[in-house]
C-alpha positions as CSV (number, residue, x, y, z in Angstrom):
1,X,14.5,-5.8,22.4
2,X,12.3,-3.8,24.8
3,X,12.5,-0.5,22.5
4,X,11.0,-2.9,19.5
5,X,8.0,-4.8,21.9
6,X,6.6,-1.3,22.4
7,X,7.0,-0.3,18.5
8,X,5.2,-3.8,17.7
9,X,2.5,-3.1,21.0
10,X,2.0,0.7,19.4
11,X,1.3,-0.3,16.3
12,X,-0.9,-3.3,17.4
13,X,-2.9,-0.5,18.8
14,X,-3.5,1.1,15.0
15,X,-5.8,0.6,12.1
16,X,-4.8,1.0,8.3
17,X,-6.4,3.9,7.6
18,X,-5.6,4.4,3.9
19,X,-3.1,2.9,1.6
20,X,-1.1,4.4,-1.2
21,X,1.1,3.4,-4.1
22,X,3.8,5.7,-3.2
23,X,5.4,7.2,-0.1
24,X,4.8,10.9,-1.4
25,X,0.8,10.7,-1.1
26,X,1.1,8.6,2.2
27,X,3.1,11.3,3.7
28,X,0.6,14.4,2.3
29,X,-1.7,12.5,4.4
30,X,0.5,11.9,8.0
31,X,1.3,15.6,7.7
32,X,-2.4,16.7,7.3
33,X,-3.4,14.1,9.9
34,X,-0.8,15.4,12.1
35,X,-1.5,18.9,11.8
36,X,-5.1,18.1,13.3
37,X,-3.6,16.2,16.3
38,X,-4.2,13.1,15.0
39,X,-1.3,10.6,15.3
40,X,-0.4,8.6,12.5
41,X,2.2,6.5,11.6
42,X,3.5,4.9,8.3
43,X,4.7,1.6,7.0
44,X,5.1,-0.6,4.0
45,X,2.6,-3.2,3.7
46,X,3.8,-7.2,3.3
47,X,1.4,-9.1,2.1
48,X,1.0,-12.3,4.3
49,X,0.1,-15.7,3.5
50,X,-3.5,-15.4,3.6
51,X,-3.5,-12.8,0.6
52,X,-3.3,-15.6,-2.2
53,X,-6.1,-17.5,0.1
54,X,-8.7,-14.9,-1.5
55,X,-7.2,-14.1,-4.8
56,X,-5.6,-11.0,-4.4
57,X,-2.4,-10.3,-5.9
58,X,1.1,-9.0,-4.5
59,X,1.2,-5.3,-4.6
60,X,3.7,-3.0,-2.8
61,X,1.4,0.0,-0.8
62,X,2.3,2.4,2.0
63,X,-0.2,2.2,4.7
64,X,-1.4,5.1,6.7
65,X,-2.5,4.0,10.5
66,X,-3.8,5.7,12.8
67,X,-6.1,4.5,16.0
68,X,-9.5,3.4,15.3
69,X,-11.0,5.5,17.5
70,X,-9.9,8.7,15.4
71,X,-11.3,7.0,11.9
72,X,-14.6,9.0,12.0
73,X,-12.7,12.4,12.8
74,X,-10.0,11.3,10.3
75,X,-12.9,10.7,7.5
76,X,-14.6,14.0,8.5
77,X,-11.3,16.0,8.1
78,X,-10.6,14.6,4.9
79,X,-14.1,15.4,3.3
80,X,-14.2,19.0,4.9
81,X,-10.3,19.3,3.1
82,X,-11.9,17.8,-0.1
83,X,-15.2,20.3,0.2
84,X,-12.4,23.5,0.5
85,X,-11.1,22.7,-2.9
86,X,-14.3,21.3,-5.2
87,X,-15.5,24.3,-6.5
88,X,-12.2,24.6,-8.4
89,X,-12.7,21.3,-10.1
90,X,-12.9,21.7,-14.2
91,X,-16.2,20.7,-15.1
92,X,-14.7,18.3,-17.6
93,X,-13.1,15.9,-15.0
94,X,-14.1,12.4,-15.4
95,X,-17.1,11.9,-12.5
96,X,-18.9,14.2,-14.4
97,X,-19.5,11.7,-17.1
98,X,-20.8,8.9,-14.7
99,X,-24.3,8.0,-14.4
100,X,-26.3,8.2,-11.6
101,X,-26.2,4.7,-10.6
102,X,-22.5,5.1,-10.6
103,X,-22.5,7.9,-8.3
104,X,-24.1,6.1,-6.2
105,X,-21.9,3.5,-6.2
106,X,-19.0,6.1,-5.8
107,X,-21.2,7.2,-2.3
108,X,-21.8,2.7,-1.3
109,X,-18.0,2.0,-1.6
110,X,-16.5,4.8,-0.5
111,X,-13.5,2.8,1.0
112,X,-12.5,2.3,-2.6
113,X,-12.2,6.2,-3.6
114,X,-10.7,9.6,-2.1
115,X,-12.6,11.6,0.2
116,X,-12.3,14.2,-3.1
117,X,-14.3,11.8,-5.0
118,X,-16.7,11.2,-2.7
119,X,-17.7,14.5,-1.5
120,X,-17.7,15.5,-5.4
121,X,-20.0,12.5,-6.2
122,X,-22.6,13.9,-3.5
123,X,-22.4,17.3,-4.8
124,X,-23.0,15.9,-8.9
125,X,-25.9,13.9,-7.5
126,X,-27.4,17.2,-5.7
127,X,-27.0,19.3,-8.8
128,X,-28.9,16.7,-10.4
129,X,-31.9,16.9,-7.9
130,X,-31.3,13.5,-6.6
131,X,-31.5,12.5,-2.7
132,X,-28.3,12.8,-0.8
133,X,-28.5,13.2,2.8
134,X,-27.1,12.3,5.9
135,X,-29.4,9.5,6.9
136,X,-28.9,7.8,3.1
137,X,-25.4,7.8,3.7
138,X,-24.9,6.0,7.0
139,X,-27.3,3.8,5.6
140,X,-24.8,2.8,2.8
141,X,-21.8,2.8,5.2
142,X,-23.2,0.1,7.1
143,X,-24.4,-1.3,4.3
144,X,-20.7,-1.9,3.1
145,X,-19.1,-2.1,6.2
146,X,-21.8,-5.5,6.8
147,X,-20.7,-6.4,3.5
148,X,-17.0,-6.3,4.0
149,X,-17.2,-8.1,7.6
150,X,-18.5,-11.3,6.0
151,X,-16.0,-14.2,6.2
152,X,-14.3,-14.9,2.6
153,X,-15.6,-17.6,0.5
154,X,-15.0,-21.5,0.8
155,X,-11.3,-22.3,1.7
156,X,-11.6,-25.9,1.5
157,X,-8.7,-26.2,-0.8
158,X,-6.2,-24.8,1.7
159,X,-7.7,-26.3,4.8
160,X,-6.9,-29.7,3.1
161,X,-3.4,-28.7,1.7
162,X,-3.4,-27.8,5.8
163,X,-4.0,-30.7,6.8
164,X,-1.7,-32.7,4.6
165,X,1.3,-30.8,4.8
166,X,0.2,-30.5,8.7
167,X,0.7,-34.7,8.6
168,X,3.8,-34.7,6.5
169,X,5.1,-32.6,9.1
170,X,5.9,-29.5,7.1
171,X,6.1,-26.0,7.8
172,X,4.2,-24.8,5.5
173,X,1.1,-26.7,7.1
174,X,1.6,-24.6,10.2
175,X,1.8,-21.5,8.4
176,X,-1.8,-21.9,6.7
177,X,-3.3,-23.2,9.8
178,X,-2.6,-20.1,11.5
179,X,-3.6,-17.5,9.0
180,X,-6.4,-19.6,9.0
181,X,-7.4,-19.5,12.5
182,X,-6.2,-15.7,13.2
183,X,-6.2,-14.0,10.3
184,X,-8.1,-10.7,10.5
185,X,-9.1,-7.6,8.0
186,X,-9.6,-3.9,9.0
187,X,-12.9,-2.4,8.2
188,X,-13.2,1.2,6.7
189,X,-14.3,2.4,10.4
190,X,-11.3,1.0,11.7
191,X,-12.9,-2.0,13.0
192,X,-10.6,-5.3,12.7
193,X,-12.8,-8.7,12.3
194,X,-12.1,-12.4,11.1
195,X,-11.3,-13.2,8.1
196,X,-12.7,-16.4,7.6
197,X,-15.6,-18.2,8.3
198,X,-15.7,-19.7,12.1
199,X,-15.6,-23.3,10.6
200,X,-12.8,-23.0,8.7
201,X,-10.9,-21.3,11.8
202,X,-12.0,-23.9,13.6
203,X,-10.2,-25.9,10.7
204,X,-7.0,-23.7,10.8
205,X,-6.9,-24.1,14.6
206,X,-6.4,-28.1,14.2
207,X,-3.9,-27.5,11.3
208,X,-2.4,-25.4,13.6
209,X,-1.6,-27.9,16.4
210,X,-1.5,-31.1,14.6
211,X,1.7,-29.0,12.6
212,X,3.1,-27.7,16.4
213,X,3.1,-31.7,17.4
214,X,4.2,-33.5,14.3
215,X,6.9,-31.0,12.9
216,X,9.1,-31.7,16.2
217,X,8.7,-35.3,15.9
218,X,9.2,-34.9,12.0
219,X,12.5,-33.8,12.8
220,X,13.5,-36.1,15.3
221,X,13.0,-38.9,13.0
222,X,15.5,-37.3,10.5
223,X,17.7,-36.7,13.4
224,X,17.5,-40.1,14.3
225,X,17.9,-41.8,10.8
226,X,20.8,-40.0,10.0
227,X,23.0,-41.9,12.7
């Protein structure tokens, strides 16, 4: 029990740093992590409840983690790996075809592409005489990262399916309540913020409790009609 409230403490202490489809790619990454004395670990990922709250649907991924503190050296790593290797890129591979604007879209939402892409996206761009520098590039990092730190949209429909499986006494009340009030989502620097909106945490925290006072008593009743 002891040996597994460490494992769950350690990896408490981790950010998902990438994810991948399968466990081959993940572990290219641990090993190059690894090899620069970064420690890494790996892990499926289970969606939780407050996945279908925005949309998203169930998909099987192996996460990368590794402690937000060493996301910045992690990123660097993997564009200096990436710059070793793009000069032996065929010119006929597909980001040579995009636009401009995309590019720059490549270079805004960088979370959503490899480092190889990235890099490769800055070096197109160049060879087309357009800006790319350091100070452009932070600026779209925290451009992103402010975009990804806002709270999802409206979640009025689960806070009142909350509430009323909450009253009925049901579990599943007590489940929504608290990805509602706790839930949180890693940003690409590692950083780990709220998922929601404070007024509909506020929302899950009630849920929360009213489920914690009237699921015992739910049960009691049962308990007590049956004799």
């Amino acid at each position: 029990m002891l040996r597994n409230l460490l494992t769950t403490a350690m990896e408490e202490q981790y950010a998902i740093f990438r994810k991948f489809p399968n466990l081959e790619l993940a572990t290219e990454l641990k090993e190059l992590l690894e090899n620069h004395n970064i420690p890494c670990l790996l892990g499926d990922n289970v969606p939780s409840v407050d996945v279908t709250f925005s949309g998203n649907t169930l998909q099987h991924e192996v996460e990368v983690r590794i402690p937000q503190e060493d996301f910045e050296t992690a990123t660097k790593l993997l564009e200096k790996n990436a710059k070793n290797i793009i000069n032996e890129i065929d010119r006929d591979y597909y980001l040579f075809d995009f636009t401009n604007e995309e590019l720059y879209e490549i270079l805004l939402k960088s979370d959503e592409w490899s480092a190889f892409d990235y890099t490769l996206a800055q070096n197109i761009l160049l060879e087309r005489g357009k800006p790319v520098d350091e100070s452009l590039l932070n600026s779209l990092k925290n451009e992103r990262l402010k975009d990804l730190a806002a709270p999802e949209g409206n979640q009025k429909p689960w806070i009142i399916a909350g509430y009323v499986f909450s009253f009925l006494g049901g579990f599943l009340g007590l489940i929504i309540g608290y990805f509602l009030w706790t839930s949180k989502k890693v940003l690409p620097n590692g950083q780990k913020v709220y998922s929601y909106a404070q007024k509909d945490r506020k929302h899950g925290k009630y849920i929360f409790y009213i489920g914690l006072i009237l699921i015992p008593l739910a049960l009691l009743i049962r308990v007590f009609l049956e004799f």
